[in-house]
C-alpha positions in Angstrom: 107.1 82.9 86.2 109.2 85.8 86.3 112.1 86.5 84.0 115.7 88.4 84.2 117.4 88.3 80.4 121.3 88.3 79.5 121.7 89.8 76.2 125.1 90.4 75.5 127.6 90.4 72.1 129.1 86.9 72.2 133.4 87.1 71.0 134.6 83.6 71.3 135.0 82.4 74.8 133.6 85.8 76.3 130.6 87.6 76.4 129.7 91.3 77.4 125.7 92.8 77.6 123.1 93.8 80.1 121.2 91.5 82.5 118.2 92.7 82.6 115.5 92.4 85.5 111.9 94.2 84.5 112.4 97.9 83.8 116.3 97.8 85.0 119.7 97.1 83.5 123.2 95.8 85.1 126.0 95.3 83.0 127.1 92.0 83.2 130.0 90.0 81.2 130.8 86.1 81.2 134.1 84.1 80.6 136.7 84.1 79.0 138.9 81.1 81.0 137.7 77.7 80.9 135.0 76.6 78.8 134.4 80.3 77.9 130.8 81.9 78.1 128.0 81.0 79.2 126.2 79.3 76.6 122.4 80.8 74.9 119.7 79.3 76.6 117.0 78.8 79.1 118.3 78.4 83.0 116.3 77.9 86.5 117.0 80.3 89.0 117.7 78.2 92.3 116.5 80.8 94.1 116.2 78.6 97.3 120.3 77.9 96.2 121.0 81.4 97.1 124.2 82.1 99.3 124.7 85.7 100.7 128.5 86.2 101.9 130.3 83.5 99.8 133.8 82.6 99.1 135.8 85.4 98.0 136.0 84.7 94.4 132.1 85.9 94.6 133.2 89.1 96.2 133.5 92.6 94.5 135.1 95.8 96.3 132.4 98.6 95.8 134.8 101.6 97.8 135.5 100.1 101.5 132.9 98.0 101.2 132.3 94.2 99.7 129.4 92.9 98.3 129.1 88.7 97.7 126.7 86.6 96.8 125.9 83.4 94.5 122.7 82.6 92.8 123.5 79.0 91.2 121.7 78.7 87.8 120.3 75.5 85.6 120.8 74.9 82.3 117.4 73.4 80.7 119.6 72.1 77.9 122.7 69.6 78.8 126.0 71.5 78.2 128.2 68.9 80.1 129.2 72.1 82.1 127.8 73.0 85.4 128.1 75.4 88.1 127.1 78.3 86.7 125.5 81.3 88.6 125.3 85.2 88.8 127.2 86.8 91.0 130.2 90.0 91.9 132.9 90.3 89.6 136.0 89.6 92.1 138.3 90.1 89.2 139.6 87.0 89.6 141.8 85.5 86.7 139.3 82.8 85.8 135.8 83.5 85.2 134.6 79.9 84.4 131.2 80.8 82.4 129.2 83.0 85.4 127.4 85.7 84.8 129.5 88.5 86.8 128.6 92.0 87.8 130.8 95.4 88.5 130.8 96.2 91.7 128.2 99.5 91.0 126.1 96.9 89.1 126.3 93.7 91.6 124.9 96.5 94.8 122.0 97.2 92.9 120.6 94.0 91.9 121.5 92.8 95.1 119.7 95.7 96.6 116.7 94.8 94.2 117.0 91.0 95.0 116.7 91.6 98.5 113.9 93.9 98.5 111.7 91.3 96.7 109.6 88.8 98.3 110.5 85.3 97.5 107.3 84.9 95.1 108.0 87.4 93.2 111.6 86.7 92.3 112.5 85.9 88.6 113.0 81.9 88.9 114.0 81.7 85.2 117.4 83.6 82.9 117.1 83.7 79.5 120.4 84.2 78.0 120.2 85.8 74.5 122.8 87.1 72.0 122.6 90.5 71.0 120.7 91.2 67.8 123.6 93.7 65.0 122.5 97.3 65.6 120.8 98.4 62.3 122.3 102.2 63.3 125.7 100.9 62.5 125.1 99.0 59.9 126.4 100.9 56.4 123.8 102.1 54.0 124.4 102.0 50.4 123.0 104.6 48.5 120.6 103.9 45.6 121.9 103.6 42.4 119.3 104.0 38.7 118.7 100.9 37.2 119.7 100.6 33.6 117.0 98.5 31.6 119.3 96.4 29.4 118.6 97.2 25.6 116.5 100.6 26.6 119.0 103.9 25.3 120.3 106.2 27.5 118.8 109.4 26.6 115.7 108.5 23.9 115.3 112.1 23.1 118.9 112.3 21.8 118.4 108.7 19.9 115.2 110.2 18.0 116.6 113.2 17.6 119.4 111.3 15.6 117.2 109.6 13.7 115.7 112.5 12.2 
């Protein structure tokens, strides 16, 4: 079983990450119209589903050339939703929960899907929300401990009771 992973920042209806296929990246977003995102989970990759030259909504402009495709994808879990699939961002108003690709980004996985033999396509899509970055998180700096009941300073309390 091979694997491709969405991890992405989840913001209400819409989602923004990387898909990511072995040792590459493509950045990828999902929603916002309709039911929003595409929910976390486990989805099937109908790879045998596959349609090459679509409608137009599954078309993205990359300079004087288009580049469309549709790769339907399963939910394991039951979202009363259906229809989803990765596929060229046509920047068309609604983006109904798909995974969609930049132009730049949808040529290169294509590229990639097409250069690899049907067995060894990823037939499963983990989608995954992105973890906080610890780097942008704000450290607080250490303050001393007081010890309730101990003095401040003991050499200036003994020297006070001398």
């Amino acid at each position: 079983m091979i694997v491709i992973q969405y991890v992405a920042r989840f913001d209400g209806p819409k989602s923004e990450g990387l898909l990511r296929w072995g040792s590459e990246s493509f950045s990828a977003s999902s929603g916002p119209d309709g039911a929003g995102t595409i929910p976390v989970g486990d989805y099937d990759i109908e790879i045998d589903g596959v349609v090459e030259n679509p409608a137009d909504e599954y078309c993205a402009k990359d300079g004087n050339k288009r580049i469309c495709f549709f790769i339907p994808v399963e939910p394991h879990a039951q979202f009363n939703r259906d229809g989803f699939g990765i596929h060229p961002n046509a920047n068309a108003p609604e983006l109904f929960g798909c995974l969609v690709l930049a132009a730049g980004a949808a040529r290169s996985f294509w590229k990639k899907w097409k250069s690899t033999t049907k067995g060894n396509l990823p037939t499963v899509l983990k989608v995954k929300a992105r973890e906080t970055n610890s780097a942008t998180t704000v450290k607080r700096q250490k303050q001393p401990t007081k010890r309730a009941g101990a003095p401040p300073n003991r050499k200036a309390s003994r020297a006070r009771r001398s």
